[in-house]
N, C-alpha and C positions, 0 to 999 in steps of 0.2 A: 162528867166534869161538873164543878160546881160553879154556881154564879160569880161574878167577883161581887167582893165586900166593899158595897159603897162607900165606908169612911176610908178605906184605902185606895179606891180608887179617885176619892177627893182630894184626899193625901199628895198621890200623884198628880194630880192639876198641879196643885199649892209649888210641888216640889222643882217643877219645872222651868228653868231656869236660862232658856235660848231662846234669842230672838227667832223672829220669823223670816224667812231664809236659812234654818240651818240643813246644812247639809244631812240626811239620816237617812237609814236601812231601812225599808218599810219590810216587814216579814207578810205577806200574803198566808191565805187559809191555809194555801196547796203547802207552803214552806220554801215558798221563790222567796228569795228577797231583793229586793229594786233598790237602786240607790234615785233617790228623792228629796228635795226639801220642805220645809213646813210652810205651809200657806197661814198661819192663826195662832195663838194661844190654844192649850186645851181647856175642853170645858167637860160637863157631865153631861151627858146624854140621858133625856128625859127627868133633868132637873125642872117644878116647879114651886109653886110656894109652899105646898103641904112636906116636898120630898127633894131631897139631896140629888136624886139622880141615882142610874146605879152603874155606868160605864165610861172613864175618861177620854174621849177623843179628841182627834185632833186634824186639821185641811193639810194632805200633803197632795201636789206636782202633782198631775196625771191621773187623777183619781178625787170621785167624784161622792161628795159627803164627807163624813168623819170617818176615821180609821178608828180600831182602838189603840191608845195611846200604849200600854202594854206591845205592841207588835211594832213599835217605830223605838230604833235606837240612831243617838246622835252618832254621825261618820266618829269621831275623836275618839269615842266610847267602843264602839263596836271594834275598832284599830286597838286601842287600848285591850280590851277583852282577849285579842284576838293574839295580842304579843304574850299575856299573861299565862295564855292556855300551850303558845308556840313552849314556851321556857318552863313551864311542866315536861312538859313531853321531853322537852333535853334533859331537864333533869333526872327524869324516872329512865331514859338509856344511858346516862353520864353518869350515873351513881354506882 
């Protein structure tokens, strides 16, 4: 597996656009996923003045340090996702 690519994972800071309390799926290593909300803004883990950082995270509910921002999706989002892949699946036995 490769590292992520720190201008993308800054990217995804920048892109991040919910307040703090949003409702979101945290995906765990194992591949649980919890429903949780965010405690912060993301930032870049081990950002300092020389270096961008190389990992977005973020404080969610019940859990303690940063997650990676990668493994938390917003409730709306993950529902969202989750009706787009239901209506494939109609469509590929409806067709």
């Amino acid at each position: 597996m490769n590292p992520p690519d720190p201008k993308e994972q800054l990217a995804k800071c920048a892109a991040w656009k919910y307040p703090d309390g949003t409702p979101v799926l945290y995906r765990q290593a194992r591949g649980i996923a919890v429903e949780t909300k965010t405690r912060s803004k993301p930032w870049m883990l081990g950002a300092s003045s020389q270096s961008i950082g190389h990992t977005a995270v973020i404080l969610v509910d019940g859990f303690a340090g940063g997650v990676a921002l990668d493994h938390v999706l917003p409730i709306l989002e993950a529902t969202y996702d989750k009706r787009i892949e239901e209506e494939r699946e109609k469509s590929k036995g409806g067709a």
